[in-house]
C-alpha positions as MATLAB code, in Angstrom:
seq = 'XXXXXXXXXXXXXXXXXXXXXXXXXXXXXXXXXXXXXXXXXXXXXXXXXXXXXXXXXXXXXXXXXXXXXXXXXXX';
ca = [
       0.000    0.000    0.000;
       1.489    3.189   -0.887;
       2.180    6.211    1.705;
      -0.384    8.918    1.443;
       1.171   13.153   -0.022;
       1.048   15.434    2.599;
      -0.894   18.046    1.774;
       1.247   21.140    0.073;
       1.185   24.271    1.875;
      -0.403   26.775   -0.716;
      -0.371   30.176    1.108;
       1.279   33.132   -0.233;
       4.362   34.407    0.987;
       4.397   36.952    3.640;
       5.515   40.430    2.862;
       7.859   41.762    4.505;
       7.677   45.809    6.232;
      10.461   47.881    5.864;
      11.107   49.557    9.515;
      12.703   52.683    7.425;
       9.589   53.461    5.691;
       7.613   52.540    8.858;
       9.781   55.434   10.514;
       9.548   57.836    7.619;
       5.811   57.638    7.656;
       5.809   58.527   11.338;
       7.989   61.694   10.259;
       5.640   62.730    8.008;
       2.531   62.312   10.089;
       3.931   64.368   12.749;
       5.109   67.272   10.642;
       1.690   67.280    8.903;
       0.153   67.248   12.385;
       2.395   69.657   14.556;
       2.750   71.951   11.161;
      -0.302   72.356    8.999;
      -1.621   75.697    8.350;
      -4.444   76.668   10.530;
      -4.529   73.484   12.150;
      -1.176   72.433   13.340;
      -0.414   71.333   17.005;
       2.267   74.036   17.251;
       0.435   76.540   15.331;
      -2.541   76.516   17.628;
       0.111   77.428   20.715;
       2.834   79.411   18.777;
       2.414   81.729   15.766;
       4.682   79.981   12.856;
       5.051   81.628   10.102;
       3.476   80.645    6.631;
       7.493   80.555    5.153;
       8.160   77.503    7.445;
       4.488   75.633    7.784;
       3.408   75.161    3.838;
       6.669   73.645    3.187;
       6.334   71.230    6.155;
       2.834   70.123    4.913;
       4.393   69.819    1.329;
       7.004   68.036    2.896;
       5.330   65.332    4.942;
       2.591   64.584    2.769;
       5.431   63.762   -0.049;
       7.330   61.367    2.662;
       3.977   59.928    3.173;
       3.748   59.230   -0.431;
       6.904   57.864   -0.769;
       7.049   55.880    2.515;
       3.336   53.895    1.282;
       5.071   53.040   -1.927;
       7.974   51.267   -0.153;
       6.604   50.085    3.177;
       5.895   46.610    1.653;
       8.724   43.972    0.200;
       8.687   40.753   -0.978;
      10.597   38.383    0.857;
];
């Protein structure tokens, strides 16, 4: 009598999360959220100008971009 197949293991690979682009998203949240015109954390206690607080917006909403686009890998 002839031995049974194991069953093959058909799940997809895991991906893997790059800790860079977990930290760079991080960066870019809190810039956005201590930063933002109006709205800001910081602006709300401090007056910051509009020379340094559109830039930071601009700024962290492009590392969150590009942090999203790289977080994942495959293994």
């Amino acid at each position: 009598m002839g031995k049974a197949n194991k069953p093959q293991n058909n799940s997809k690979p895991r991906l893997k999360v790059s800790v860079f682009h977990l930290l760079m998203i991080l960066v870019g949240a809190d810039l956005i959220l201590l930063l933002a015109p109006g709205v800001g954390i910081l602006n709300s206690i401090f007056y910051i100008p509009d020379l340094y607080s559109w830039p930071a917006l601009i700024g962290g909403s492009a590392l969150l971009v590009w942090s999203f686009r790289g977080l994942y890998k495959k293994p």
